[in-house]
MOPAC internal coordinates of N, CA, C and O (Angstrom, degrees):
PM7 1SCF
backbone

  N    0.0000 0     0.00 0     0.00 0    0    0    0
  C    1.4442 1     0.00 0     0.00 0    1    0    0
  C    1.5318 1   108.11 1     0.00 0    2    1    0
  O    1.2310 1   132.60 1   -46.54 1    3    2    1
  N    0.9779 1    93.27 1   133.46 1    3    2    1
  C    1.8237 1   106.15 1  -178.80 1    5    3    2
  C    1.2324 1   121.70 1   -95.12 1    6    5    3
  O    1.2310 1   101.09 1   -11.97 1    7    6    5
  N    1.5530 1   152.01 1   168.03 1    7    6    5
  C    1.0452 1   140.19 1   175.54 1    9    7    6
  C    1.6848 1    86.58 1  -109.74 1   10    9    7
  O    1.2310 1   127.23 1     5.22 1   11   10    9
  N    1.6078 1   103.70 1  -174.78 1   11   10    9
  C    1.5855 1    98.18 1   169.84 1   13   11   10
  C    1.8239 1    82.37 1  -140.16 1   14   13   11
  O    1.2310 1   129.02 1   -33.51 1   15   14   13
  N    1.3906 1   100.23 1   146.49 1   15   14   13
  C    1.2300 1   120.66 1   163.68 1   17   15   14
  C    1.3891 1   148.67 1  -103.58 1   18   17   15
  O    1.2310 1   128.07 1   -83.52 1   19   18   17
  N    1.5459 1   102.07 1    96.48 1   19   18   17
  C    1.5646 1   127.42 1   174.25 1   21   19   18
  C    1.4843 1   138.88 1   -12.20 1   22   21   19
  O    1.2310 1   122.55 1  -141.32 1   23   22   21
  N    1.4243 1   112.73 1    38.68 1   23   22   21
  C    1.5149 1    92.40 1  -158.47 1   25   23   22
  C    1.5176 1   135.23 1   -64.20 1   26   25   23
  O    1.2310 1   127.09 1  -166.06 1   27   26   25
  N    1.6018 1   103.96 1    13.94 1   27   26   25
  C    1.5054 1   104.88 1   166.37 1   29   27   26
  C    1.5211 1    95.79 1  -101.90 1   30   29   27
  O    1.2310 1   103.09 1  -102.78 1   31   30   29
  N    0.9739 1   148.65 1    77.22 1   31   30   29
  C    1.3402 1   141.57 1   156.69 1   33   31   30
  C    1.9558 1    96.98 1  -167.50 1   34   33   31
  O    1.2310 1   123.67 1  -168.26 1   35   34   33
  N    1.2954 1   110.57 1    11.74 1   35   34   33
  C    1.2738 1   112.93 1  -167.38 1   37   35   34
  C    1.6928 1   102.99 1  -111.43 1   38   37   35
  O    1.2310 1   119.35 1   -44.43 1   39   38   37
  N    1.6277 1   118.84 1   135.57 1   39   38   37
  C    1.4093 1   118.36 1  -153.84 1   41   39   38
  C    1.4078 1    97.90 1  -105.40 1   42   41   39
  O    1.2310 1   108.75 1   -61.97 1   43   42   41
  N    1.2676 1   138.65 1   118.03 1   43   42   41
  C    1.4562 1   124.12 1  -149.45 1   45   43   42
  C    1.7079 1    79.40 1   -97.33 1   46   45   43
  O    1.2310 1   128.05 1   -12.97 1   47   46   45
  N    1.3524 1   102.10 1   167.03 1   47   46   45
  C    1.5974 1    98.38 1  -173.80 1   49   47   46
  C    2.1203 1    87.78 1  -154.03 1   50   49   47
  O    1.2310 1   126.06 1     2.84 1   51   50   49
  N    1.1950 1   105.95 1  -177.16 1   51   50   49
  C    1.7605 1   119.49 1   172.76 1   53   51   50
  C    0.9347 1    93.87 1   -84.45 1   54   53   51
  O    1.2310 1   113.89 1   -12.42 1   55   54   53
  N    1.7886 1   129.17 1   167.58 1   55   54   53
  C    0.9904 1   136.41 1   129.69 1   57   55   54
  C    1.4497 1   114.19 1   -95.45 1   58   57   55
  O    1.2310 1   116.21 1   -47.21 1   59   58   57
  N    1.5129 1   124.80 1   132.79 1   59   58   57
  C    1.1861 1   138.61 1   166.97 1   61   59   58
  C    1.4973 1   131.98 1  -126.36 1   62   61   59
  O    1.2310 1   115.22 1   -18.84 1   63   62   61
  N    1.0204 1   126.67 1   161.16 1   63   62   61
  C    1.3085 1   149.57 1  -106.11 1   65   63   62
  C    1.4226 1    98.20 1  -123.25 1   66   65   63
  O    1.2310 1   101.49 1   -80.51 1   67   66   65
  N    1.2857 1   151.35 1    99.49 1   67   66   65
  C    1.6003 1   122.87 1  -163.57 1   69   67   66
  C    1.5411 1    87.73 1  -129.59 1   70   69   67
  O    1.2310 1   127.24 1   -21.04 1   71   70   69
  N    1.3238 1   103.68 1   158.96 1   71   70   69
  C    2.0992 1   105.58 1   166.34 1   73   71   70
  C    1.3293 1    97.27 1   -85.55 1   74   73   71
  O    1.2310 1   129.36 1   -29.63 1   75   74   73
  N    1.2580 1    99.56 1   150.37 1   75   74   73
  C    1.2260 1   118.29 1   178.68 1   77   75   74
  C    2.0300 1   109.71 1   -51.93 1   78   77   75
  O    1.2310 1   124.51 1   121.58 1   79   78   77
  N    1.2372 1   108.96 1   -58.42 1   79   78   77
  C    1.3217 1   119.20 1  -163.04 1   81   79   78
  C    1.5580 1   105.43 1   -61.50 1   82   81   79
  O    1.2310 1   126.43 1  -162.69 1   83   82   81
  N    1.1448 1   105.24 1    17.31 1   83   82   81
  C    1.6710 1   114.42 1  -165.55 1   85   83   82
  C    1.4344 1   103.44 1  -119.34 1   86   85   83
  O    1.2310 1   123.97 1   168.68 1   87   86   85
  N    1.5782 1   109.99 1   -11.32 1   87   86   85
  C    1.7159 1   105.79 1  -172.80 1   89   87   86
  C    1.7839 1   111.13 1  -112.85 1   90   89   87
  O    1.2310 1   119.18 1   -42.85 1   91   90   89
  N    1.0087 1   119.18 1   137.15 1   91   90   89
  C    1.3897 1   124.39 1  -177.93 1   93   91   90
  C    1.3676 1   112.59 1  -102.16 1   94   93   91
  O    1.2310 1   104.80 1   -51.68 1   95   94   93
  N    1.1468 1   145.70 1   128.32 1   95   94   93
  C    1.3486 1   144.43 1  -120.21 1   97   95   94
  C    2.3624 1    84.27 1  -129.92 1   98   97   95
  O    1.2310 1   116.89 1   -10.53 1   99   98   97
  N    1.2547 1   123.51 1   169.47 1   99   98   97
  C    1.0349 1   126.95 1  -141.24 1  101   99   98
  C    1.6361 1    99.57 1  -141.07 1  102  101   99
  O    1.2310 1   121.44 1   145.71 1  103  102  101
  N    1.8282 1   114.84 1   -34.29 1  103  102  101
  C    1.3264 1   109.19 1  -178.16 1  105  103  102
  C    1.8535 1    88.27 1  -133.42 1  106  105  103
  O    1.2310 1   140.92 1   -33.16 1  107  106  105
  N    1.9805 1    77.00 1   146.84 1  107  106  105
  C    1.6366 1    95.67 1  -167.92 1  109  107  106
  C    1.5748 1   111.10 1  -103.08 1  110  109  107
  O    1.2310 1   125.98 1   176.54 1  111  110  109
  N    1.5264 1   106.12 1    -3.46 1  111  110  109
  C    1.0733 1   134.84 1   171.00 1  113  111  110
  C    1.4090 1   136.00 1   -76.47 1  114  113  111
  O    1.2310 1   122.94 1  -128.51 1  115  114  113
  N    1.2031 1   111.97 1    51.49 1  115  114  113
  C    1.7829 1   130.84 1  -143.53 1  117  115  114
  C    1.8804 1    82.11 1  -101.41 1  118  117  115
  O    1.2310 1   138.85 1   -53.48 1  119  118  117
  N    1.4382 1    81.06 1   126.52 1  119  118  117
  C    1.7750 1   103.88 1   162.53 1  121  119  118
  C    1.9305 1   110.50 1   -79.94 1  122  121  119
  O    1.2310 1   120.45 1  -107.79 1  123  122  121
  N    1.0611 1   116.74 1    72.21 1  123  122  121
  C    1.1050 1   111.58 1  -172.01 1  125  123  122
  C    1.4931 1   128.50 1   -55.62 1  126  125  123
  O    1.2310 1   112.48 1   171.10 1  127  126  125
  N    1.5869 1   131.79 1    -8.90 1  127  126  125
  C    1.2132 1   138.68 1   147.57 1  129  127  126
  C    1.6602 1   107.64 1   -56.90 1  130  129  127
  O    1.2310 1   123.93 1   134.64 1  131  130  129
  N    1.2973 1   110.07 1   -45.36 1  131  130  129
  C    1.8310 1    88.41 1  -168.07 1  133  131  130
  C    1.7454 1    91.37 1   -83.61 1  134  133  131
  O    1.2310 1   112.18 1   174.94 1  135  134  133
  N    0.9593 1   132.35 1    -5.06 1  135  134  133
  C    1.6433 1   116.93 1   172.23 1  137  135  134
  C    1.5790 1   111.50 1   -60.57 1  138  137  135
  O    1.2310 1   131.72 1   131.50 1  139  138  137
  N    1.7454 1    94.98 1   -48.50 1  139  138  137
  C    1.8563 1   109.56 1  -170.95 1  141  139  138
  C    1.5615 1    97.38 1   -59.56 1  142  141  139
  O    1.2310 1   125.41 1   125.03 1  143  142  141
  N    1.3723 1   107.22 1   -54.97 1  143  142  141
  C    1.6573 1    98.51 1  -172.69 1  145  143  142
  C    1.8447 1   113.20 1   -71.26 1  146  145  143
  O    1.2310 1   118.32 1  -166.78 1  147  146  145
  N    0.3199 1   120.81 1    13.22 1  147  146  145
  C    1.8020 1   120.24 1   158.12 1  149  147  146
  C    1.4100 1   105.14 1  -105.34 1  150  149  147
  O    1.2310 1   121.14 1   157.08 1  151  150  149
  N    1.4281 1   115.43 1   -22.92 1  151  150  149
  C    1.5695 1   105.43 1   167.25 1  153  151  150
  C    1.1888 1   109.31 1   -44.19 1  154  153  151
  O    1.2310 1   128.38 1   109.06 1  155  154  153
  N    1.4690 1   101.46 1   -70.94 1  155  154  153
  C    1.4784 1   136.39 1  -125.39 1  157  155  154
  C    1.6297 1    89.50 1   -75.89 1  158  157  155
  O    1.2310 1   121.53 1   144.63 1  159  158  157
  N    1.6162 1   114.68 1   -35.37 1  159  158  157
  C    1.1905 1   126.01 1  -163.93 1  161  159  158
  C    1.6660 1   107.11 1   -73.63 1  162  161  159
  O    1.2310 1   122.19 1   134.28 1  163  162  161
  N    1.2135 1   113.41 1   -45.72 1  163  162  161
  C    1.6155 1   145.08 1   176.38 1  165  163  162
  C    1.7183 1   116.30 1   112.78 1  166  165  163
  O    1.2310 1   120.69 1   -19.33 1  167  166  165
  N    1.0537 1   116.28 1   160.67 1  167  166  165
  C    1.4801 1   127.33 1   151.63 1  169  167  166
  C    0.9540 1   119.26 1   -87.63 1  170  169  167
  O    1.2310 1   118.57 1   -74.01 1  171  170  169
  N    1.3557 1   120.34 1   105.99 1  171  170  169
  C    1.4040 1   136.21 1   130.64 1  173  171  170
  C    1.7222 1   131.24 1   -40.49 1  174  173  171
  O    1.2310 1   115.92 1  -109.85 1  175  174  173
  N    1.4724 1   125.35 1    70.15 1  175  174  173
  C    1.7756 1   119.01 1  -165.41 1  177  175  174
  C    0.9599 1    88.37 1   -48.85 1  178  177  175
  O    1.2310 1    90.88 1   123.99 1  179  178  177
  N    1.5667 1   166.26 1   -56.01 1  179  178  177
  C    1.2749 1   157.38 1  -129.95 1  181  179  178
  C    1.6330 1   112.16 1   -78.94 1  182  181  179
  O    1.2310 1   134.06 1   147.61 1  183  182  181
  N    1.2764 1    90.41 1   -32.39 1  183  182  181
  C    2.0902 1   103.22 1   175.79 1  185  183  182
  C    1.3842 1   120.40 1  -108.69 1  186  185  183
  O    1.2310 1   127.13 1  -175.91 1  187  186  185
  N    1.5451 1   103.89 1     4.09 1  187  186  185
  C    1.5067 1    96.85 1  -161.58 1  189  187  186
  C    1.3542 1   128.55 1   -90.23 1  190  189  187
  O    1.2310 1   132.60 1  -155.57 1  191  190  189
  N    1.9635 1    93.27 1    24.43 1  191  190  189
  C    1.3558 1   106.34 1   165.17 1  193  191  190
  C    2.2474 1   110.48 1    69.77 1  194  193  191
  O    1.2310 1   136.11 1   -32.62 1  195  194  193
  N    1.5912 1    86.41 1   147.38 1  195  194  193
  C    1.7137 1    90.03 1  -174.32 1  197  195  194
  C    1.1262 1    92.31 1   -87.06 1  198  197  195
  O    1.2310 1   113.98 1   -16.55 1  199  198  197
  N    1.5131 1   129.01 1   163.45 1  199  198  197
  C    1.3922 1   159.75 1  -152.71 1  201  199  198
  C    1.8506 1   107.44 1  -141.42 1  202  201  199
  O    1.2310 1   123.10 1  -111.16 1  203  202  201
  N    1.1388 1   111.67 1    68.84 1  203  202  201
  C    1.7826 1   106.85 1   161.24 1  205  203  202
  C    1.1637 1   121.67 1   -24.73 1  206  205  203
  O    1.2310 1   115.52 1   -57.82 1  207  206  205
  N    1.8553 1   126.11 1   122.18 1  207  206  205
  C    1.0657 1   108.73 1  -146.80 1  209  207  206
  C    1.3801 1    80.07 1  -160.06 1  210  209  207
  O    1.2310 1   114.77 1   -20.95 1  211  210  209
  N    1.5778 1   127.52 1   159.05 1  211  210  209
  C    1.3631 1   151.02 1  -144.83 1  213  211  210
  C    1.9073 1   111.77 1  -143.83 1  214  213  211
  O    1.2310 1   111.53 1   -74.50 1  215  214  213
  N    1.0336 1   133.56 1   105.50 1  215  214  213
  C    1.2041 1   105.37 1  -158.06 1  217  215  214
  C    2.1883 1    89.70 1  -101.87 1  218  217  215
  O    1.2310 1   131.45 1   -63.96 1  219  218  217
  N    0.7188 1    95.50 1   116.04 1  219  218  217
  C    1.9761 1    90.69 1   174.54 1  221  219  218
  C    1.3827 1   115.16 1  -119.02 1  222  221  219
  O    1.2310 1   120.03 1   -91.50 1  223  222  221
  N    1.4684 1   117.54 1    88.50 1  223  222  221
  C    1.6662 1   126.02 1  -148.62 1  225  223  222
  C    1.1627 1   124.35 1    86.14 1  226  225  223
  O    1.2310 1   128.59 1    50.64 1  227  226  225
  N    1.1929 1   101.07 1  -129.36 1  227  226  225
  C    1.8946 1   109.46 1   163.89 1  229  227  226
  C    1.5313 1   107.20 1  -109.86 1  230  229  227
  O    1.2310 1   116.66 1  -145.78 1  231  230  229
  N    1.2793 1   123.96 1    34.22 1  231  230  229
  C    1.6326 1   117.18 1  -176.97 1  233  231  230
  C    1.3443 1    99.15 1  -134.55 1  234  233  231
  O    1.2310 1   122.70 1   -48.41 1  235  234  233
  N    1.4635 1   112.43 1   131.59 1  235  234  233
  C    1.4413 1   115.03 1  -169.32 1  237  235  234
  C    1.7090 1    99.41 1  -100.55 1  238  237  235
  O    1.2310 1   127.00 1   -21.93 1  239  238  237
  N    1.1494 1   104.14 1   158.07 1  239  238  237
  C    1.3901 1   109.31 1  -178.13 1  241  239  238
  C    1.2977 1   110.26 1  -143.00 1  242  241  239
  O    1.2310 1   124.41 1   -71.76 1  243  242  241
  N    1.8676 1   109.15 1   108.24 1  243  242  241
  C    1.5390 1   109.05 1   173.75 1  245  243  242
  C    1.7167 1   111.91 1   -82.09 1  246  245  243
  O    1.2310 1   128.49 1    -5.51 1  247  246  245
  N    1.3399 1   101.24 1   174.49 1  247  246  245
  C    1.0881 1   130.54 1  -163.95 1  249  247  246
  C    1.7462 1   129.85 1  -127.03 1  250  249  247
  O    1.2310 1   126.83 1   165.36 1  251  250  249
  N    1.2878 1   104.46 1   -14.64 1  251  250  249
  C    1.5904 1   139.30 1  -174.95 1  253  251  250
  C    1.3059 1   113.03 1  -160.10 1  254  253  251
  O    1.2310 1   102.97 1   -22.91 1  255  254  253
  N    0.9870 1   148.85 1   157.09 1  255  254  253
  C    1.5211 1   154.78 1   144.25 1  257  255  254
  C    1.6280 1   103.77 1   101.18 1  258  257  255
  O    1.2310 1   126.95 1  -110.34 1  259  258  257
  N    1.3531 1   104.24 1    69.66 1  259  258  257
  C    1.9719 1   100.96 1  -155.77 1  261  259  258
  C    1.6408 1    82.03 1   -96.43 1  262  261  259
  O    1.2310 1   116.52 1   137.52 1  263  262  261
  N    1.6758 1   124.22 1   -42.48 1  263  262  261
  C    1.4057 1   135.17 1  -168.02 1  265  263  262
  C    1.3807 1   105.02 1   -62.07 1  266  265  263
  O    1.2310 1   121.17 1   120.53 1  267  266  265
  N    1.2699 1   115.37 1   -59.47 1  267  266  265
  C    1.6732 1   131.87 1  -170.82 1  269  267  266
  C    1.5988 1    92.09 1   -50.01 1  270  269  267
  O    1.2310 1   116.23 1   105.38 1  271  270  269
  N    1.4887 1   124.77 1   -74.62 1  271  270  269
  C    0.9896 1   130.37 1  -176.55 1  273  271  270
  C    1.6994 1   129.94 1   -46.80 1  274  273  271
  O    1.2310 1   131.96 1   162.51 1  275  274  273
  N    1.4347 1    94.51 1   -17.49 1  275  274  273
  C    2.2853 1    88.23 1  -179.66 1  277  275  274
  C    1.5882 1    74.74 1  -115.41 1  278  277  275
  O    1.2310 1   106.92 1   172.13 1  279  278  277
  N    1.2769 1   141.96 1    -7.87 1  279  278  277
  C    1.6173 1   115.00 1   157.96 1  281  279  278
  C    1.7869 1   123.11 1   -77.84 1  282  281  279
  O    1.2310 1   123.84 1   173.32 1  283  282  281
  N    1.3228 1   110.23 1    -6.68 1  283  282  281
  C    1.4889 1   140.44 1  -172.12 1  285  283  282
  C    1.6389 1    85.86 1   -65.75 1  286  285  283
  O    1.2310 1   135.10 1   114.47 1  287  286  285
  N    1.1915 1    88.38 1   -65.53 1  287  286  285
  C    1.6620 1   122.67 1  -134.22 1  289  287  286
  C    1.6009 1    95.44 1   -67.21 1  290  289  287
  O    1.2310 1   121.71 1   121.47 1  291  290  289
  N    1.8474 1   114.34 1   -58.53 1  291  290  289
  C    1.3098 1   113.44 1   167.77 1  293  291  290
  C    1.7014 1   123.01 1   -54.64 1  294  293  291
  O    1.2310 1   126.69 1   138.04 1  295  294  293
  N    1.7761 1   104.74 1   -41.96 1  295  294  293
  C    1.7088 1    78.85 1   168.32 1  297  295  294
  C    1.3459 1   132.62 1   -70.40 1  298  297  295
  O    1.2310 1   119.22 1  -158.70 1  299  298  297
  N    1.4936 1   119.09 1    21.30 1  299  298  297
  C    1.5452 1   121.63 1   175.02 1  301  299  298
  C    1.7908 1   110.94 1    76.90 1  302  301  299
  O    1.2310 1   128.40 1  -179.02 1  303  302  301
  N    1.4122 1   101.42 1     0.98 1  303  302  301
  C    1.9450 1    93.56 1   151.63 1  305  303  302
  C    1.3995 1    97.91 1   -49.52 1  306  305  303
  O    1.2310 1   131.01 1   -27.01 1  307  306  305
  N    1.9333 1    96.36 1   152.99 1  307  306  305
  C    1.0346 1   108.89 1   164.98 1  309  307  306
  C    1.5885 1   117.61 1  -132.08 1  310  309  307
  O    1.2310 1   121.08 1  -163.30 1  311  310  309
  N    1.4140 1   115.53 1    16.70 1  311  310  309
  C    1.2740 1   131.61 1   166.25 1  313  311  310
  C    1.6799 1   115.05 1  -153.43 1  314  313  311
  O    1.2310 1   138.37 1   -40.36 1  315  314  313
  N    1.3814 1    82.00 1   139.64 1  315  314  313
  C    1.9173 1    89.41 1   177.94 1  317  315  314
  C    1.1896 1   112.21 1  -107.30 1  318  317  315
  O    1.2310 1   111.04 1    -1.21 1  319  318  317
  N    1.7874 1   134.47 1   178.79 1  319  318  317
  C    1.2564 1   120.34 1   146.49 1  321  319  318
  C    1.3776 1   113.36 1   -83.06 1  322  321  319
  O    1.2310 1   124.24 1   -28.50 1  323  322  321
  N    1.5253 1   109.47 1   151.50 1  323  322  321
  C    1.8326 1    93.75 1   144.42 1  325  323  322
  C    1.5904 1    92.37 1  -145.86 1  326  325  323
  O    1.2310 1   133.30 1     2.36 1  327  326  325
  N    1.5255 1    91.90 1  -177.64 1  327  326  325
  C    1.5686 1   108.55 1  -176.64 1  329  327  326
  C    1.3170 1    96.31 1  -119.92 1  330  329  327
  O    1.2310 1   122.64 1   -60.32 1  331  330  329
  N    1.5325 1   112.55 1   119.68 1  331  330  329
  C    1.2211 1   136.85 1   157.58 1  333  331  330
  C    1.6832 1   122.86 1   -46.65 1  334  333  331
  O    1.2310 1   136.87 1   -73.44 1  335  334  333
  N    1.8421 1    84.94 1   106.56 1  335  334  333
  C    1.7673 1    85.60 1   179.21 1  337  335  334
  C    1.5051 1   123.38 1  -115.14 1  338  337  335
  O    1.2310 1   116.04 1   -60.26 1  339  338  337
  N    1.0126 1   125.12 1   119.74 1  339  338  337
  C    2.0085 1   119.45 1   167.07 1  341  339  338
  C    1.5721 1   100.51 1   -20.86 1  342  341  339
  O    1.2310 1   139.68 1   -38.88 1  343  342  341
  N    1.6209 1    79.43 1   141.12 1  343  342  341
  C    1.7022 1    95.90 1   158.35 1  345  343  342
  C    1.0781 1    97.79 1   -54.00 1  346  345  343
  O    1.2310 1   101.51 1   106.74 1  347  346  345
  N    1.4007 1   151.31 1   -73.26 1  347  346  345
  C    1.5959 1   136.34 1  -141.06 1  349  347  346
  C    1.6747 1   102.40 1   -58.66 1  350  349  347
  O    1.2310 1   117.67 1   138.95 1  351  350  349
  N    1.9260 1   122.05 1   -41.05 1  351  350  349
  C    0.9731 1   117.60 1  -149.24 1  353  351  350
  C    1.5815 1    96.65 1   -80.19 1  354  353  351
  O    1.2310 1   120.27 1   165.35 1  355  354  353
  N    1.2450 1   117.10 1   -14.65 1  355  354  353
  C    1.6562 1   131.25 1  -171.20 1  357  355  354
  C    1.7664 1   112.85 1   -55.02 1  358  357  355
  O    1.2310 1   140.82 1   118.17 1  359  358  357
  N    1.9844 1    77.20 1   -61.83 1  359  358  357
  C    1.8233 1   107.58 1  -172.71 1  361  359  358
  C    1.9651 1   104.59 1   -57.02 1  362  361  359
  O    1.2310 1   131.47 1   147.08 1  363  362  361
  N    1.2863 1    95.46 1   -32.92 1  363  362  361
  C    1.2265 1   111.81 1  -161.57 1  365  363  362
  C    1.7233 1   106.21 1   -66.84 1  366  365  363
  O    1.2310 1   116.40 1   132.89 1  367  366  365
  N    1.2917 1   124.45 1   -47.11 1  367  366  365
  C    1.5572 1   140.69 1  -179.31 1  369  367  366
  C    2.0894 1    99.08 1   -95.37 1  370  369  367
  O    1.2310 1   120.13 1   164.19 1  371  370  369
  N    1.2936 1   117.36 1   -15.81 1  371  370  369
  C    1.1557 1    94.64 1  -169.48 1  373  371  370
  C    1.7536 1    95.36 1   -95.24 1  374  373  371
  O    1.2310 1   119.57 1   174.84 1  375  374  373
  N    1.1445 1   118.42 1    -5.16 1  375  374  373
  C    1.6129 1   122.88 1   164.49 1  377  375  374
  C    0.8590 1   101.24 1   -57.16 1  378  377  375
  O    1.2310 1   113.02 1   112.64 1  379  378  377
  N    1.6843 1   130.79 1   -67.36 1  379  378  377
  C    1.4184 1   115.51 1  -145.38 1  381  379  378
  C    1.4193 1    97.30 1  -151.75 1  382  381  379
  O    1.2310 1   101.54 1   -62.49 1  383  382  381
  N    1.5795 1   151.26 1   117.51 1  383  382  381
  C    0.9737 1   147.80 1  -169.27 1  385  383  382
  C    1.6640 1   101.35 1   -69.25 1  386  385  383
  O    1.2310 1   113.45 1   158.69 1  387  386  385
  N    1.2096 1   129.98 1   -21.31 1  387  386  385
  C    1.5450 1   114.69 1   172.22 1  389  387  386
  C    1.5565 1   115.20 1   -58.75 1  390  389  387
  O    1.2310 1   119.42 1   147.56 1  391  390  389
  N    1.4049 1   118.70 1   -32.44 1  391  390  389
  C    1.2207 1   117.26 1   171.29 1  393  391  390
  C    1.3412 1   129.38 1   -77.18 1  394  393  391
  O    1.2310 1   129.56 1   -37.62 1  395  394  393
  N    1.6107 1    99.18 1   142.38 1  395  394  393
  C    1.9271 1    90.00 1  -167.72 1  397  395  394
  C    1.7327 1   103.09 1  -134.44 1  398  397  395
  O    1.2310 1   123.27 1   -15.09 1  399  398  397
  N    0.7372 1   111.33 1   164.91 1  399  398  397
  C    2.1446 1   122.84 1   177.08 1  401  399  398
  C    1.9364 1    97.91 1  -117.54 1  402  401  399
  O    1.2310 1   127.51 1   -57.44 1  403  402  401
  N    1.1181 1   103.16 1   122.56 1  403  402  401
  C    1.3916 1   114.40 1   172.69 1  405  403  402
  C    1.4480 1   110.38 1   -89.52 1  406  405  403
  O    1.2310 1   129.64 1   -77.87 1  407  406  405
  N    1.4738 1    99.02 1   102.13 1  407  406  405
  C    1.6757 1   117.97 1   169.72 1  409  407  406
  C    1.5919 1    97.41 1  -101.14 1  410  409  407
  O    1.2310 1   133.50 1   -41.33 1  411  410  409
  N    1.8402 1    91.51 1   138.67 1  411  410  409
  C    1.3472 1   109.44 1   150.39 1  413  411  410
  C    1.9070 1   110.15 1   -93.52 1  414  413  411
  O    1.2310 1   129.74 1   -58.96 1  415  414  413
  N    1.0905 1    98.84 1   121.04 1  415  414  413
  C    1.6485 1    87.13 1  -176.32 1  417  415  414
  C    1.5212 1    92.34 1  -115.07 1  418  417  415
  O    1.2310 1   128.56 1   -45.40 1  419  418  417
  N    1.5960 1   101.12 1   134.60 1  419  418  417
  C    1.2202 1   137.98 1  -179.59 1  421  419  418
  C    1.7237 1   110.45 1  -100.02 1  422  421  419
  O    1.2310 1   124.82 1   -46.36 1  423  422  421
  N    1.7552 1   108.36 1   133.64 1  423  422  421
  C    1.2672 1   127.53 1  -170.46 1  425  423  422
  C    1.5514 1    88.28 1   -84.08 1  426  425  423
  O    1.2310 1   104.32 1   -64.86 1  427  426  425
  N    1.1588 1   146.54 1   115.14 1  427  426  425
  C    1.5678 1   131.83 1   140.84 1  429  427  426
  C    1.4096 1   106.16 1   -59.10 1  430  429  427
  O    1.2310 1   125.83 1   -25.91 1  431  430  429
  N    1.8303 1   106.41 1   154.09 1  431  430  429
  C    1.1259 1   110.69 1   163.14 1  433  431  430
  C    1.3521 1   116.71 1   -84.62 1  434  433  431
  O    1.2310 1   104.79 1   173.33 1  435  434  433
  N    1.2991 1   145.72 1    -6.67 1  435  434  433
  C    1.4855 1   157.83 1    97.14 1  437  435  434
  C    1.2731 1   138.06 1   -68.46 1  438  437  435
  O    1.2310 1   132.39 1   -88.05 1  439  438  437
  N    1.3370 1    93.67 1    91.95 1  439  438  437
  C    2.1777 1    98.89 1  -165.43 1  441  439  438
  C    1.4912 1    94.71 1   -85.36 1  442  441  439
  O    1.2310 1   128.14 1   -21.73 1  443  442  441
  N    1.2677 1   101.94 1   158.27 1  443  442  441
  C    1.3265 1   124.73 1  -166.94 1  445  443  442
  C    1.4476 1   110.23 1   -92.82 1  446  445  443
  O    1.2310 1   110.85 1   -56.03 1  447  446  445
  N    1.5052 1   134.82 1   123.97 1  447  446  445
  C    1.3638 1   150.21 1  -142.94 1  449  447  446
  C    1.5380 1   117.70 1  -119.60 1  450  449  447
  O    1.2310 1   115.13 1  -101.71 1  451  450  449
  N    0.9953 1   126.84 1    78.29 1  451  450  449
  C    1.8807 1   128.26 1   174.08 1  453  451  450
  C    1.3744 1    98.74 1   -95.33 1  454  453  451
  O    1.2310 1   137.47 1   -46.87 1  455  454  453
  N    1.4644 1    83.76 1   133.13 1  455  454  453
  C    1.5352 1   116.21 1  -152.31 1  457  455  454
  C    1.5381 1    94.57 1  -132.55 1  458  457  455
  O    1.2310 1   120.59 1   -17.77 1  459  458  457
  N    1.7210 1   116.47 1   162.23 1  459  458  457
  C    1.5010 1   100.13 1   169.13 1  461  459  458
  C    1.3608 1   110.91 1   -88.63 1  462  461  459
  O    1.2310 1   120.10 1   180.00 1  463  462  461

């Protein structure tokens, strides 16, 4: 069963660019075989998919993409994407992973860069 996706109820947002050492990760529960094998396999930044992300200060906080991200991180990327979400949309998916916020995430032709 499929869902279908709304694009009038969908909040288009940037995608941006964050350093890694800037994001705080959400599950402590890391399958550490599928981390090694995306090593082993490589990262591709071009596929490595957006990362839902929370900004609270200057420390971003994902919400999904905990694997992608410490396989990021070991191949020596030093920036990911994510898509910038509201506290509400954060609280909202960090309750319960069945729940989701429909982002349109938008490529800038100059994405925006937090750096340390």
């Amino acid at each position: 069963m499929s869902a279908e996706f709304d694009l009038s109820r969908a909040r288009r947002v940037d995608l941006e660019m964050v350093h890694v050492d800037l994001i705080t990760r959400t599950n402590s529960d890391i399958d550490t075989d599928a981390v090694a094998r995306m090593v082993k396999e490589g990262i591709d930044p071009e596929r490595l998919g957006v990362l839902p992300a929370y900004r609270d200060s200057e420390r971003w906080i994902i919400t999904d993409g905990n694997h992608r991200f410490l396989a990021a991180r070991i191949c020596g990327i030093k920036h990911v994407p994510v898509a910038p979400l509201t506290k509400e949309e954060y609280d909202l998916i960090a309750f319960s992973k069945t729940r989701t916020v429909d982002l349109l995430v938008q490529i800038p032709d100059d994405p925006k860069y937090h750096n340390l």
